[in-house]
DOLOTOR-391059 format. One record per atom (N, C-alpha, C, O): residue number from 0; atom name; x, z, y. Coordinates in steps of 0.001 Angstrom, whole numbers, plus 500000, padded with zeros to 6 digits. Atoms other than C-alpha are relative to their C-alpha. Layout:
<nodes>
+-----+------+--------+--------+--------+
|   n | atom |      x |      z |      y |
+-----+------+--------+--------+--------+
| NUM |   CA |      X |      Z |      Y |
...
+-----+------+--------+--------+--------+
</nodes>
This chain:
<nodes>
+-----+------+--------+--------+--------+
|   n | atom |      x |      z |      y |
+-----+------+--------+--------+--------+
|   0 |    N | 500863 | 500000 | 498828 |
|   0 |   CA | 500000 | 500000 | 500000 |
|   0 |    C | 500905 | 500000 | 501229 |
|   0 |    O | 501728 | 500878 | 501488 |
|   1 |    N | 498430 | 500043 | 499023 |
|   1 |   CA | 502221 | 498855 | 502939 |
|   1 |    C | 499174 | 500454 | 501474 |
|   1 |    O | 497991 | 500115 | 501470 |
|   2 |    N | 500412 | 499624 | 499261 |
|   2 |   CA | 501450 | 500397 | 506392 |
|   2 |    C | 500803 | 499452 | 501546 |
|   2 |    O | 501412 | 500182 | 502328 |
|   3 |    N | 499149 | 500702 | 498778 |
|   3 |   CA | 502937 | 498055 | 509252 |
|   3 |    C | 499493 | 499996 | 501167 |
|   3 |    O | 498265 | 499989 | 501257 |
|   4 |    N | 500297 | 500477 | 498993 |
|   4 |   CA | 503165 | 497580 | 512929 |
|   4 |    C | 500744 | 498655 | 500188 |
|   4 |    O | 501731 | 498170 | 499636 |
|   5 |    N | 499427 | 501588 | 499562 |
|   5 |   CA | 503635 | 494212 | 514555 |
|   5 |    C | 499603 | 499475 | 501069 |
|   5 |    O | 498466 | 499314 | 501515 |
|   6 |    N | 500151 | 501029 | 498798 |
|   6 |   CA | 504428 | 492308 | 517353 |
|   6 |    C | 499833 | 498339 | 500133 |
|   6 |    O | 500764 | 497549 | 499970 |
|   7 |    N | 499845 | 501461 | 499998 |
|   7 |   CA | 503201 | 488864 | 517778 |
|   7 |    C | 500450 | 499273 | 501190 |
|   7 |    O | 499898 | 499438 | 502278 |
|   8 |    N | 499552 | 500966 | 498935 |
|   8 |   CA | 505296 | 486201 | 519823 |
|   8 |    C | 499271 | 499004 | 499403 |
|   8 |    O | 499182 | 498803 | 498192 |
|   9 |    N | 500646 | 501387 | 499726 |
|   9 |   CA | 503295 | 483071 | 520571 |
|   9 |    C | 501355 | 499081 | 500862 |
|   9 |    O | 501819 | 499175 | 501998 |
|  10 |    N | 498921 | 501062 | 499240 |
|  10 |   CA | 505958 | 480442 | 521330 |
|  10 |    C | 499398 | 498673 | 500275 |
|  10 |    O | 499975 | 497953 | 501091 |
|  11 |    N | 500858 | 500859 | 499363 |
|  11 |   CA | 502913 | 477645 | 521403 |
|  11 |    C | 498578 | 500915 | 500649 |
|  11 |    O | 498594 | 502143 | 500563 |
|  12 |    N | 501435 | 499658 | 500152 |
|  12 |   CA | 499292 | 478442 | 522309 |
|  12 |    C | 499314 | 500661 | 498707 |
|  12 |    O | 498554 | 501595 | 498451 |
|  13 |    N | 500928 | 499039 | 501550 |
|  13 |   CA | 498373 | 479053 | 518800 |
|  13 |    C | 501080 | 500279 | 498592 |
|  13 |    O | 500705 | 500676 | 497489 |
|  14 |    N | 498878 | 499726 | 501069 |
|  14 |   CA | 501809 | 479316 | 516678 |
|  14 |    C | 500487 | 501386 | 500510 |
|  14 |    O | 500669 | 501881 | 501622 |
|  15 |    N | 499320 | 498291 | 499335 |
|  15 |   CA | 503114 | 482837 | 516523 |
|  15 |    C | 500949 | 500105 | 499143 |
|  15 |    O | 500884 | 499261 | 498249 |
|  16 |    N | 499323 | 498762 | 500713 |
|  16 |   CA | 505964 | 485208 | 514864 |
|  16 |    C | 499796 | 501132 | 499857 |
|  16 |    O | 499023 | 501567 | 500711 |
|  17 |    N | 499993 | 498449 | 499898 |
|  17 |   CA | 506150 | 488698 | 514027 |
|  17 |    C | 500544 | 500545 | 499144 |
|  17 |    O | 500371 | 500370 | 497938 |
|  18 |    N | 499243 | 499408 | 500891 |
|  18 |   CA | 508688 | 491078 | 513173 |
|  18 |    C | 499145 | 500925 | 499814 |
|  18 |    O | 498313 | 501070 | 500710 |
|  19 |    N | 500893 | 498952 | 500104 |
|  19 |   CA | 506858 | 494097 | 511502 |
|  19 |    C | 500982 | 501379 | 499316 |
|  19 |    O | 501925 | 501169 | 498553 |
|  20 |    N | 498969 | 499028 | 500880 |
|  20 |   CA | 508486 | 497699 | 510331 |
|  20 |    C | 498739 | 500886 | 499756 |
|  20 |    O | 497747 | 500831 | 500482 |
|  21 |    N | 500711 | 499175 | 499703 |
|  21 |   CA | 506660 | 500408 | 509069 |
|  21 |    C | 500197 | 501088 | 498349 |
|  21 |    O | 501228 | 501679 | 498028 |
|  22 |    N | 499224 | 499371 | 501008 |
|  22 |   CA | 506446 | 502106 | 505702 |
|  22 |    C | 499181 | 499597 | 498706 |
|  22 |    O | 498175 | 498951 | 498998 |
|  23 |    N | 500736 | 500802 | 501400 |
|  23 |   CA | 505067 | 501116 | 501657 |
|  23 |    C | 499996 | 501081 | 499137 |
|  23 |    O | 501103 | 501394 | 498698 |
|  24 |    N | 500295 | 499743 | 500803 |
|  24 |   CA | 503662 | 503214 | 499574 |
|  24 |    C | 500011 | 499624 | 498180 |
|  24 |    O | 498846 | 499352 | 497891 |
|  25 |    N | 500095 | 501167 | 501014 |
|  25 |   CA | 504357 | 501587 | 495648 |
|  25 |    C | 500186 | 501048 | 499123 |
|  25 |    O | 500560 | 502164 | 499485 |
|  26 |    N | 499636 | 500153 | 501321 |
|  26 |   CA | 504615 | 502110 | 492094 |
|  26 |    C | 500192 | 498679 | 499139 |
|  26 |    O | 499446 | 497714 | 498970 |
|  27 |    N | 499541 | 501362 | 500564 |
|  27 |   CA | 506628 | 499749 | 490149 |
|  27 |    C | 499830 | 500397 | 498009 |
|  27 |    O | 500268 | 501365 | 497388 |
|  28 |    N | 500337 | 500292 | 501412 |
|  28 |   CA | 505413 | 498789 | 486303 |
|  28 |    C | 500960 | 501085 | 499473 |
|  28 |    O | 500405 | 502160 | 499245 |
|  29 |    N | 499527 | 498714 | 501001 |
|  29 |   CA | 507998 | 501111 | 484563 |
|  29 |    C | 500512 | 501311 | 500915 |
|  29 |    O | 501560 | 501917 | 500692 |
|  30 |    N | 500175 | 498327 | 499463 |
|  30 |   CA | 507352 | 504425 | 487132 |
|  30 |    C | 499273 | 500548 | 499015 |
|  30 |    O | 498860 | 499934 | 498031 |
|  31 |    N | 500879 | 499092 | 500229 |
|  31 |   CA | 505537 | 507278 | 486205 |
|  31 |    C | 499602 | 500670 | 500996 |
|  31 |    O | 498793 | 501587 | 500857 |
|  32 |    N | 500842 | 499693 | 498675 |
|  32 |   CA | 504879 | 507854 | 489878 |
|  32 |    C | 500479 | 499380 | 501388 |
|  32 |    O | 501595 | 498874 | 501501 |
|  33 |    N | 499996 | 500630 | 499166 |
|  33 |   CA | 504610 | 506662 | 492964 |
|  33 |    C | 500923 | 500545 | 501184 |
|  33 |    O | 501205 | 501728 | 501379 |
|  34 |    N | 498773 | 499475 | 498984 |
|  34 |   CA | 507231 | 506476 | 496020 |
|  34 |    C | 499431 | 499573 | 501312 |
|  34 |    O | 498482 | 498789 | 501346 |
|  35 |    N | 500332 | 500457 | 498602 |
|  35 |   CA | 506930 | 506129 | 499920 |
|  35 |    C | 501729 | 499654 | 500388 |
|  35 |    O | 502712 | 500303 | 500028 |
|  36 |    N | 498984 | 500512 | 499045 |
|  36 |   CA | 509631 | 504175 | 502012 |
|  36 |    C | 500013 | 498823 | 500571 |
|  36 |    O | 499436 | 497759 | 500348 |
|  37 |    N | 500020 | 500887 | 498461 |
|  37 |   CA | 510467 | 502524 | 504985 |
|  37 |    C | 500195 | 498728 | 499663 |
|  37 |    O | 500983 | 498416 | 498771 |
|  38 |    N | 500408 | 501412 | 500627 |
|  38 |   CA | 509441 | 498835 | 504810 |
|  38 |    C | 500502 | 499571 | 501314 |
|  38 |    O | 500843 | 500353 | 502202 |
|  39 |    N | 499734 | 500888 | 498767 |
|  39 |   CA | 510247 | 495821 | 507464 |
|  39 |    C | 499294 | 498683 | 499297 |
|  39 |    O | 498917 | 498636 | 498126 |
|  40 |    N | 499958 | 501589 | 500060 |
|  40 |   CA | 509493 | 491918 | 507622 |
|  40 |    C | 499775 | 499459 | 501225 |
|  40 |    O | 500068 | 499822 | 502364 |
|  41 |    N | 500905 | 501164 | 499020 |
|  41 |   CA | 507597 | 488965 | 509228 |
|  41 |    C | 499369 | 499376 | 499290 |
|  41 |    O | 499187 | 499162 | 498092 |
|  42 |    N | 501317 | 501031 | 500969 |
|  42 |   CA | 505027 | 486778 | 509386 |
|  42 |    C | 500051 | 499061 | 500762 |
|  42 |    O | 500675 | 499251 | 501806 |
|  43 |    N | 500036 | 501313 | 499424 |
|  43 |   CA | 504461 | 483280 | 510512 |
|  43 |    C | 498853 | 499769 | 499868 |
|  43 |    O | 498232 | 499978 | 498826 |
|  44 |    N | 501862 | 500629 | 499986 |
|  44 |   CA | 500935 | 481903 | 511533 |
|  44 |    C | 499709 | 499140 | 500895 |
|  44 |    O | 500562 | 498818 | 501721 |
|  45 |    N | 501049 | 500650 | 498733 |
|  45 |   CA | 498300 | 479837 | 513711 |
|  45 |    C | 498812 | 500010 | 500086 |
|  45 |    O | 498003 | 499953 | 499159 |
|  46 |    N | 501711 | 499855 | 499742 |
|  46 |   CA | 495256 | 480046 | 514864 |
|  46 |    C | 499417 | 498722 | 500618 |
|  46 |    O | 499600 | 498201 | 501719 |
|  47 |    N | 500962 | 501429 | 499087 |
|  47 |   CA | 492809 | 476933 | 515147 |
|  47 |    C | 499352 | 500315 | 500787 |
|  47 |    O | 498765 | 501385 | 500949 |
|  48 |    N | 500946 | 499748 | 498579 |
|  48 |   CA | 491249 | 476324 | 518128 |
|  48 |    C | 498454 | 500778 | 499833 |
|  48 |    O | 498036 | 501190 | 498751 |
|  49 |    N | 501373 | 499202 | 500638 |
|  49 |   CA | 487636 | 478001 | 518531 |
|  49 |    C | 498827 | 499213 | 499441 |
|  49 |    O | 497788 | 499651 | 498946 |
|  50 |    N | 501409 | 501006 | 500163 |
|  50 |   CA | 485500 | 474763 | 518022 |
|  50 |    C | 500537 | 500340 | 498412 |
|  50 |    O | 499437 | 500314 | 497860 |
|  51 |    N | 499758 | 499855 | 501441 |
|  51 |   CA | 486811 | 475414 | 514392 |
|  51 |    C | 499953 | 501519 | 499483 |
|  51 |    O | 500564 | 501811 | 498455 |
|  52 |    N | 500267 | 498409 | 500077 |
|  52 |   CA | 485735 | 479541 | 514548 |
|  52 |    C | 501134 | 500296 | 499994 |
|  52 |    O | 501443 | 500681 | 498866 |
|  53 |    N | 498591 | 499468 | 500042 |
|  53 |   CA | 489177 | 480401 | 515252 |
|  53 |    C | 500583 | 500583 | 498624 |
|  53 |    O | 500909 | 501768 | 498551 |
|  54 |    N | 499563 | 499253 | 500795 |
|  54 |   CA | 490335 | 480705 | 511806 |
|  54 |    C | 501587 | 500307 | 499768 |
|  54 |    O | 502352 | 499409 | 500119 |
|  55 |    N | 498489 | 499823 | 499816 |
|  55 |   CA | 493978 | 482331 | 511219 |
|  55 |    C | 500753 | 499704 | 498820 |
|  55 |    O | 500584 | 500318 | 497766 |
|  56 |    N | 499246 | 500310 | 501205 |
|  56 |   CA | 496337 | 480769 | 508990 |
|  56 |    C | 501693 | 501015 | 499790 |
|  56 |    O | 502562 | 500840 | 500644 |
|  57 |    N | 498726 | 499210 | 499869 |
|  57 |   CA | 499524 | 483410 | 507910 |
|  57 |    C | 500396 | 500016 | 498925 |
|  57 |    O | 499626 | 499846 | 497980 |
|  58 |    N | 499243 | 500082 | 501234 |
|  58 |   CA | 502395 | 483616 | 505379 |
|  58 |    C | 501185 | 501560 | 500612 |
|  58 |    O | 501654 | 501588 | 501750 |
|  59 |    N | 499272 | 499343 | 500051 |
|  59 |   CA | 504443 | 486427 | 505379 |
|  59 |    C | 501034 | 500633 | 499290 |
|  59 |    O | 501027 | 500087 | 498187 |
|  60 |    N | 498927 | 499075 | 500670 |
|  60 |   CA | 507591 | 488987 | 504026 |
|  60 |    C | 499837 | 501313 | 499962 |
|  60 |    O | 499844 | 501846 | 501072 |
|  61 |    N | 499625 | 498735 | 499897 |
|  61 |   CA | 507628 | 492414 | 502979 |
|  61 |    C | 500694 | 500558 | 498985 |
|  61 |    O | 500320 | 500746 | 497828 |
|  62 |    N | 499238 | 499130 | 500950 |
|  62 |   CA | 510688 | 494235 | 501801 |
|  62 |    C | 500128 | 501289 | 500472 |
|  62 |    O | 499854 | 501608 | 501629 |
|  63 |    N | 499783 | 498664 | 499980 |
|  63 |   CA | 511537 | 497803 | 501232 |
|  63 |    C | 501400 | 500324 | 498671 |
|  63 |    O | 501424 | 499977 | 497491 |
|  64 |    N | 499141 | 499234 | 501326 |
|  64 |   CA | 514442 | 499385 | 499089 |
|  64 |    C | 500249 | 500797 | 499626 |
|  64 |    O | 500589 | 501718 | 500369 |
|  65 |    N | 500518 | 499079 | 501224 |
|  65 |   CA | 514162 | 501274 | 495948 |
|  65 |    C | 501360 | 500383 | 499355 |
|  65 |    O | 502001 | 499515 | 498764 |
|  66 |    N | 498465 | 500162 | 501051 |
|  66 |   CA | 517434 | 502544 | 494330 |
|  66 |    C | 500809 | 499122 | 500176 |
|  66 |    O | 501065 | 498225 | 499372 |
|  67 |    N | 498511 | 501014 | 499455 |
|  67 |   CA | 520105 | 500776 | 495867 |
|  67 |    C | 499538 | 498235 | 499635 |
|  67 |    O | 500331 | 497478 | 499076 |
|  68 |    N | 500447 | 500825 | 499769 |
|  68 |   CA | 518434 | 497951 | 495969 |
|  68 |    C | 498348 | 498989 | 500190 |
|  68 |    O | 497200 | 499231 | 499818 |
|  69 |    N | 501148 | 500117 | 498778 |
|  69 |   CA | 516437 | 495315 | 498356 |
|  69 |    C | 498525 | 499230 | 499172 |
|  69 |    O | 498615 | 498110 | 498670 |
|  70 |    N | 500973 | 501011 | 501020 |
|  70 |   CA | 512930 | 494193 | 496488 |
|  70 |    C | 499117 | 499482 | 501165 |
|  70 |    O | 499652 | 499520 | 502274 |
|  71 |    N | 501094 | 501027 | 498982 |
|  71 |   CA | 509874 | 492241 | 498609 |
|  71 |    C | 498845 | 499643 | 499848 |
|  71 |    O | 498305 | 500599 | 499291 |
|  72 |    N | 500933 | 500574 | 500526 |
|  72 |   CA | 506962 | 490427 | 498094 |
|  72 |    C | 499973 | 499041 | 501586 |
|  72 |    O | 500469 | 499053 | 502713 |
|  73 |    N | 500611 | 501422 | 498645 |
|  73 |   CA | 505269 | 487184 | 500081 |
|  73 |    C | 498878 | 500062 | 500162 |
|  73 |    O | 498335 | 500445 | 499126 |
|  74 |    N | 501544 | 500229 | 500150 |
|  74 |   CA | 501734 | 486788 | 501094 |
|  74 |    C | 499795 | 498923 | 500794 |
|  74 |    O | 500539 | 498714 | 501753 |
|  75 |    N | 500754 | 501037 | 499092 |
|  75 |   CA | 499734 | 483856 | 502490 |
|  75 |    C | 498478 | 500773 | 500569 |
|  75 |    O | 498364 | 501993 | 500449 |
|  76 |    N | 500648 | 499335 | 499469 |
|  76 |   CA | 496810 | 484735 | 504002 |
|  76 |    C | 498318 | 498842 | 501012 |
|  76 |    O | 498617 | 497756 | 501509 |
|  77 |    N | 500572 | 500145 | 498849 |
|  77 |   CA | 493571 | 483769 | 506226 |
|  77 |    C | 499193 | 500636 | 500168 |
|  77 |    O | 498751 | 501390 | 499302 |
|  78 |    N | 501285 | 498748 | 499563 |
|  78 |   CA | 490815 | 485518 | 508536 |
|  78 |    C | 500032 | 499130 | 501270 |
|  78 |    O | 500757 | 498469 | 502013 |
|  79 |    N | 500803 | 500118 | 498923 |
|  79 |   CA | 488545 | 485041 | 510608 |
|  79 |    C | 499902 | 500405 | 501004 |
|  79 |    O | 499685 | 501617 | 501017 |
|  80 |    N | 499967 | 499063 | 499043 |
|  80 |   CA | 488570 | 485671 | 513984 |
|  80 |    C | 498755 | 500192 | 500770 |
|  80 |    O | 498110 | 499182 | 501050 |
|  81 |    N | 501018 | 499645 | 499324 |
|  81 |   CA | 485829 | 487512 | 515855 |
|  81 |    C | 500258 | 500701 | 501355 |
|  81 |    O | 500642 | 501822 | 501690 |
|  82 |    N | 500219 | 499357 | 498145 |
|  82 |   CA | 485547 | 487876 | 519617 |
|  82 |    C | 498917 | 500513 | 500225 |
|  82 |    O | 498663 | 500952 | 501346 |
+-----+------+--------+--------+--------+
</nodes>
């Protein structure tokens, strides 16, 4: 369960970045319990215009490391935006 903040830079109108840090909750397949620590990434996205309900297209990174070493995951992503 990852718990991030994030800043989005818009470098067009509707293309953004964002670095994010924050912290991840996990258990990995051969635990017997669960750990908390400090997470980071980014994400990459855009948002279509509104004649198309502004929907948001995003792909992102999140790593954290576990025992001397760095693990991650990727996500894609979309949502809807509501004004």
């Amino acid at each position: 369960i990852p718990l991030l903040a994030e800043i989005k830079v818009y470098f067009l109108s509707q293309f953004y970045v964002s670095p994010r840090a924050g912290a991840i909750y996990f258990l990995l397949n051969d635990q017997s319990k669960s750990h908390l620590r400090l997470a980071y990434g980014f994400t990459g996205g855009f948002n279509l215009p509104k004649k198309n309900n502004r929907i948001n297209i995003h792909a992102g990174y999140t790593g954290f490391r576990h025992d001397a070493i760095h693990r991650g995951y990727a996500t894609l992503g979309a949502a809807i935006i509501i004004n």
